[in-house]
C-alpha positions in Angstrom: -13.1 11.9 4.1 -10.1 13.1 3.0 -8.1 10.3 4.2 -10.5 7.8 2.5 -9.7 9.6 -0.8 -6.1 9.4 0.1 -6.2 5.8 0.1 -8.3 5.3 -2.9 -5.3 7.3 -4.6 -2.5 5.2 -3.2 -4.4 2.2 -3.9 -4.7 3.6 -7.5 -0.9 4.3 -7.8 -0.3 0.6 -6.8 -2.1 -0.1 -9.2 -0.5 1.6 -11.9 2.9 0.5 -10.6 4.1 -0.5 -14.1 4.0 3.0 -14.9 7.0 4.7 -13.4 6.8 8.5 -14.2 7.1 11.5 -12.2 3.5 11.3 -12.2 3.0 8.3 -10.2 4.0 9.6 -6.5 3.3 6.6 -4.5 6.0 7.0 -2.2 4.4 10.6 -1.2 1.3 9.0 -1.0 2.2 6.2 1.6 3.6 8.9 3.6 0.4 11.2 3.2 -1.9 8.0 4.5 0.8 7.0 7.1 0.1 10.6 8.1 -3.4 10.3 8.6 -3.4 6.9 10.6 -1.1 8.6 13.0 -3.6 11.7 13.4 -6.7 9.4 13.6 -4.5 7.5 16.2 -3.6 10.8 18.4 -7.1 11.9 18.3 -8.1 8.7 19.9 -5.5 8.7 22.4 -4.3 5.3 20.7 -0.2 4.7 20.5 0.3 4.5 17.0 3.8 2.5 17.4 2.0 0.4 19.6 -0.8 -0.4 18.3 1.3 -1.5 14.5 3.3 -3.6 17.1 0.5 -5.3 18.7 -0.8 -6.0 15.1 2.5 -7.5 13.9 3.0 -10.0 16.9 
C-alpha cells in the first residue's frame, strides 16, 4: 500500500511540474518508488536489472 501511495505522489509531483519549489521533491520521489520496485523485485526473487533490460529490448 505504501508504495501505491508513493506513486500516486510522484505521479502528483509530475503533475505539478510547472511548479518548481522546495516543495515539489520529485527527484526524491523517483528514487523512493525506484526503491520499492527493487524490494517488490527481491522479495520475488526477480533480477530487477534484468527484468528493466528485458523490458527495454
Amino acid at each position: 500500500m505504501a508504495m501505491l501511495t508513493d506513486m500516486g505522489l510522484t505521479s502528483r509531483l509530475v503533475m505539478d511540474e510547472v511548479k518548481k519549489d522546495e516543495t515539489n521533491n520529485l527527484e526524491y520521489k523517483i528514487g523512493e518508488v525506484v526503491w520499492w520496485l527493487v524490494v517488490v523485485s527481491d522479495k520475488s526473487e526477480i533480477d530487477f536489472s534484468k527484468a528493466v533490460e528485458d523490458f527495454i529490448n
